[in-house]
C-alpha positions as CSV (number, residue, x, y, z in Angstrom):
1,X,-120.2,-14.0,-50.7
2,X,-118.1,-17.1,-52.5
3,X,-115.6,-14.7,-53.0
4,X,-115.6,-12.8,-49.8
5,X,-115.0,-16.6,-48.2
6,X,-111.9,-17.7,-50.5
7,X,-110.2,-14.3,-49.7
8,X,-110.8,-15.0,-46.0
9,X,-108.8,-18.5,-46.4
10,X,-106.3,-17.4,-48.8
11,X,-105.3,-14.6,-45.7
12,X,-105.5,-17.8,-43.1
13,X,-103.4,-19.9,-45.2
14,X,-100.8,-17.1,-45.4
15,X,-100.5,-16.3,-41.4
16,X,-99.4,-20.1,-40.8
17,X,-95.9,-20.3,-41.8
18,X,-95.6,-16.8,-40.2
19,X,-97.2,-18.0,-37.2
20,X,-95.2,-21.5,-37.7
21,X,-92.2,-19.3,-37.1
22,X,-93.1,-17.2,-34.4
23,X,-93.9,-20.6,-32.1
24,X,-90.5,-21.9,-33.7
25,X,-88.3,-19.1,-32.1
26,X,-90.3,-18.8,-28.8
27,X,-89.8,-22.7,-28.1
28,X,-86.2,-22.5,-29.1
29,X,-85.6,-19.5,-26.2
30,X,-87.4,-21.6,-23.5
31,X,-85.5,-25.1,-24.2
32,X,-82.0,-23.8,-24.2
33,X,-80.1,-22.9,-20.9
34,X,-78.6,-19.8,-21.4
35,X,-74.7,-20.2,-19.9
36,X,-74.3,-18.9,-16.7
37,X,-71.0,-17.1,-15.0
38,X,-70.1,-19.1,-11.7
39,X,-70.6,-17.4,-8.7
40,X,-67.4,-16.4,-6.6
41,X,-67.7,-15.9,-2.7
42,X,-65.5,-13.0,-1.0
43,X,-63.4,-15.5,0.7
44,X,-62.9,-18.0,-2.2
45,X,-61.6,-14.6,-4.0
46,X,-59.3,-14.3,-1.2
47,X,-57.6,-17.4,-0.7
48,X,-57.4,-17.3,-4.7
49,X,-55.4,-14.2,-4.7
50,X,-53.5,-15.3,-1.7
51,X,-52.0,-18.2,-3.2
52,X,-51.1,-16.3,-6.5
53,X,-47.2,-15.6,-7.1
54,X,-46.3,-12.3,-7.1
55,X,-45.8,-10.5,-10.2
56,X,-41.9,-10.1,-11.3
57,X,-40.5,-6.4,-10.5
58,X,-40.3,-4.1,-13.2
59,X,-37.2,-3.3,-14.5
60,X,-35.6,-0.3,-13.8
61,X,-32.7,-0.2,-16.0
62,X,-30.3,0.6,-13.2
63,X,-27.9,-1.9,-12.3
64,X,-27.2,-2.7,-8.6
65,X,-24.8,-1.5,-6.7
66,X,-22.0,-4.4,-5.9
67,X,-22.0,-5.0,-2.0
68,X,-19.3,-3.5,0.0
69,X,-16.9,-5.3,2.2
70,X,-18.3,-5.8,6.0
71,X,-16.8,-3.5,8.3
72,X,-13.6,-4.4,10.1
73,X,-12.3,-6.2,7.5
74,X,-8.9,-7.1,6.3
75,X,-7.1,-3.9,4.6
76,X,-5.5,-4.3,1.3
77,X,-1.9,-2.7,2.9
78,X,-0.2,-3.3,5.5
79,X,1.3,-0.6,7.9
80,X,4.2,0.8,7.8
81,X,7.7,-0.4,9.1
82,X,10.3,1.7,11.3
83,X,13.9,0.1,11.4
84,X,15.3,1.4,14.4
85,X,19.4,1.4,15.1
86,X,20.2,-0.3,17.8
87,X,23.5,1.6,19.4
88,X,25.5,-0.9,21.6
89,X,25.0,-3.6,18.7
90,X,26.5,-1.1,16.2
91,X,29.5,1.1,15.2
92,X,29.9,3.9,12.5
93,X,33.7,4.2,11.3
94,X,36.2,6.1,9.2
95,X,39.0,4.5,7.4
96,X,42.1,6.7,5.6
97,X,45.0,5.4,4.5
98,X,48.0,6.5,5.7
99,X,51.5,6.6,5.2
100,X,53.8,7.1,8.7
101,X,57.6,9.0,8.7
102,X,58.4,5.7,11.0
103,X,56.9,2.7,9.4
104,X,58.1,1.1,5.7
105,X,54.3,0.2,4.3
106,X,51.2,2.4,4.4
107,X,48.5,1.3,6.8
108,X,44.6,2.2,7.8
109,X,43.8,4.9,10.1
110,X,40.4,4.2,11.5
111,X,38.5,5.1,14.0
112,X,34.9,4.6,15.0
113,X,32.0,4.8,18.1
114,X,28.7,3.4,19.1
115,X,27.4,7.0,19.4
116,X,25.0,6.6,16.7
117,X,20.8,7.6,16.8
118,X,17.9,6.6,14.4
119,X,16.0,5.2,12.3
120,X,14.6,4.8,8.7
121,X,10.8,4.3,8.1
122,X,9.3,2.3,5.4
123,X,6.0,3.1,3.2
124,X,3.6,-0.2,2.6
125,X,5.2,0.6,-0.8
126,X,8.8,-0.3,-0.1
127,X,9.5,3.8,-0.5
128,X,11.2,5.4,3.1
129,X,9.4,7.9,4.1
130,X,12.2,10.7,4.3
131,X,10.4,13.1,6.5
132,X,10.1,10.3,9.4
133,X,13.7,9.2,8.6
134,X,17.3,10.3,10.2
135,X,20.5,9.1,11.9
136,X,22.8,11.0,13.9
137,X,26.5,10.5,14.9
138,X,28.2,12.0,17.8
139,X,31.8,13.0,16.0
140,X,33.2,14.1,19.4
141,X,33.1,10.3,20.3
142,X,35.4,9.0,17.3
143,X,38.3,6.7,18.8
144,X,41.6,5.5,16.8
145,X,44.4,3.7,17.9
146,X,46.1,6.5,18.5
147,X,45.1,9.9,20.7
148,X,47.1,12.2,18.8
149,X,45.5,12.2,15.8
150,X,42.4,11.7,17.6
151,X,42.7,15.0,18.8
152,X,44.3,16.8,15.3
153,X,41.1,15.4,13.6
154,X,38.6,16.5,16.0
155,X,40.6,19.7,16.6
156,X,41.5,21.1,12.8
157,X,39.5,18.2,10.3
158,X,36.1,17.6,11.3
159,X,36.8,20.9,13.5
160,X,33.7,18.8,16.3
161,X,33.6,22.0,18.9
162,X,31.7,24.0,15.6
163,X,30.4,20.5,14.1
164,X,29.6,18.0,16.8
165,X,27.5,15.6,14.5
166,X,27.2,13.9,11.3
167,X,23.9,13.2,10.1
168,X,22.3,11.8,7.6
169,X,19.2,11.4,5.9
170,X,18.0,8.4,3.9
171,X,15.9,9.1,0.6
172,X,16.0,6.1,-1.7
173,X,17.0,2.1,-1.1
174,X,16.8,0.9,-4.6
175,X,17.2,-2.8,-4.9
176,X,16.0,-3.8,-1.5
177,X,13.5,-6.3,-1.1
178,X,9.7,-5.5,-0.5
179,X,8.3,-6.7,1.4
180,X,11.5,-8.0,3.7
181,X,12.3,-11.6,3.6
182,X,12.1,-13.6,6.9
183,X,15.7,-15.1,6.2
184,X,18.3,-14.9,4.5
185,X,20.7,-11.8,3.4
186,X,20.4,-9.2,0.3
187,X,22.4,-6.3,-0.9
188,X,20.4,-2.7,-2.0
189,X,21.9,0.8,-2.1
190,X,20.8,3.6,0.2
191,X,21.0,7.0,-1.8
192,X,20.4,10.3,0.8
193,X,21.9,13.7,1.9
194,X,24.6,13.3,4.6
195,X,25.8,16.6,6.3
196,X,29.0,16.5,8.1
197,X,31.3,19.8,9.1
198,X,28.7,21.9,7.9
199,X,28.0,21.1,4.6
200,X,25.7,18.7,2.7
201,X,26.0,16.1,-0.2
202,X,24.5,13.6,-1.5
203,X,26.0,9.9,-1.1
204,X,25.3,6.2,-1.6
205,X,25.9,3.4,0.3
206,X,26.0,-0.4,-0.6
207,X,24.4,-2.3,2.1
208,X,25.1,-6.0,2.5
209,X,22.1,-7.0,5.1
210,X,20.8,-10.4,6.6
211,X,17.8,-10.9,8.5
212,X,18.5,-12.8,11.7
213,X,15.4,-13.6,14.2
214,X,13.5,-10.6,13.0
215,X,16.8,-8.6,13.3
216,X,18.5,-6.6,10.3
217,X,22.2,-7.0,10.7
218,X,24.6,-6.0,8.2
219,X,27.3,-3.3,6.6
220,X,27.0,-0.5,4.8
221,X,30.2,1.4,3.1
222,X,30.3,4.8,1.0
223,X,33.4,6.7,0.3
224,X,33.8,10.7,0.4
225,X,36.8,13.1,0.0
226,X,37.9,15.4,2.6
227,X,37.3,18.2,-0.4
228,X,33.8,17.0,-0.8
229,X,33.0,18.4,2.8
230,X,35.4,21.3,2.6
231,X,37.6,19.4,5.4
232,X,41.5,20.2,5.7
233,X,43.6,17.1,4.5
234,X,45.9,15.7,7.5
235,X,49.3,17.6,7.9
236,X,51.7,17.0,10.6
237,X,55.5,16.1,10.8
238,X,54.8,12.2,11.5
239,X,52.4,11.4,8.6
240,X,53.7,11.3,4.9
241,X,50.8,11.5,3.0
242,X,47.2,10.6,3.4
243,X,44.5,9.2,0.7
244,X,42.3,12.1,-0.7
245,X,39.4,9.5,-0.2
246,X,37.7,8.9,3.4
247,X,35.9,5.1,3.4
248,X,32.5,5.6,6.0
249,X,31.4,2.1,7.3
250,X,28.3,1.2,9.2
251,X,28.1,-2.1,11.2
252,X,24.6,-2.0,12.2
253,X,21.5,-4.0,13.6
254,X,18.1,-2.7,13.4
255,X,15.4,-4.4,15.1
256,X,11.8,-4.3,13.0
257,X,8.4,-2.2,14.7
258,X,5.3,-2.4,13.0
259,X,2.6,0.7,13.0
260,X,-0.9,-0.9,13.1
């Protein structure tokens, strides 16, 4: 029995430290506050993610297109400009030099008319535009001081009842000044194909011009050969001899018209 009893103690000694611990962890759980999430309403969410910036856009590794220029705006050219002859305000003319049976020194046959047509057209570029670019001289028209050789010219040189006109046909004006001043006068050379008693050659001119109230007025010389055009040179009983070389003049005006 006195054993039986100190067993019985020795197992109730031994249970209170477990039973110590037990009661330990229990009142730990119940005087702690476990943490607790805070509670969101519907509408506090949305006024949250209303005020919220928007995220930045994703890259796309394209970059953008530069913007183009409004409509109707300013073009980078300008249009182009047509220089059109005016008749009564110019003359086209020959000059030969002559030598006559009755007179001691040589002097200048010339004649000339106002029966002159055309135009030249320039590019935004300066460059004529050849197709859109011609002049035209009635030959039949040519006057000198004298109607005999009038008539031997029209009638056996320039031989006008087969070959009525000169023409010619503007291709180049190198040295002329782009775009054209407002004032003041300038020299260029105009390089084309002129085409008189049938056949065609290229000449030049040197053109001294001015501009004068939005007028071009100037002169323009060149200088053929009755060979060059397969004309006959000037025989007859009261001329001693006559220059090989022909001098072409142009007193002109051309008044300016801009395309759009």
């Amino acid at each position: 029995m006195l054993v039986r009893e100190v067993i019985r103690r020795l197992r109730l000694l031994a249970a209170v430290p477990l039973l110590a611990l037990v009661l330990a962890a229990c009142g730990g759980q119940e005087n702690s506050t476990p943490a607790t999430s805070p509670t969101v309403t519907i509408s506090e969410a949305t006024a949250a993610t209303a005020t919220m910036p928007a995220p930045p856009p994703e890259p796309s590794g394209t970059a953008a297109a530069p913007a183009s220029p409004a409509a109707g705006g300013e073009s980078s050219t300008t249009g182009t400009v047509r220089l059109v002859l005016v008749p009564e305000e110019s003359e086209a003319r020959y000059r030969v030099r002559e030598q006559l049976a009755n007179q001691s020194l040589p002097n200048d046959a010339v004649g000339g008319t106002r029966e002159i047509s055309g135009a030249v057209v320039l590019a935004p570029d300066g460059t004529i535009v050849a197709e859109e670019s011609h002049f035209e001289v009635d030959l039949r028209t040519l006057r000198s001081d004298q109607s005999r050789r009038d008539n031997y010219i029209q009638r056996n040189t320039l031989e006008t009842s087969r070959f009525p006109t000169a023409v010619f046909e503007p291709r180049e004006a190198s040295g002329l000044p782009w775009p054209l001043p407002e004032r003041g006068e300038f020299t260029f050379q105009l390089t084309g194909d002129l085409t008189v008693h049938g056949v065609t050659r290229p000449v030049t001119w040197d053109v001294t011009a001015r501009i004068e109230g939005g007028r071009l007025v100037g002169t323009a010389v060149t200088q053929i050969t009755f060979q060059d055009f397969g004309m006959e040179q000037p025989r007859v009983a009261v001329v001693l001899s006559v220059e090989h070389t022909i001098q072409l003049e142009l007193d002109f005006t051309f008044i300016q018209e801009r395309s759009p």
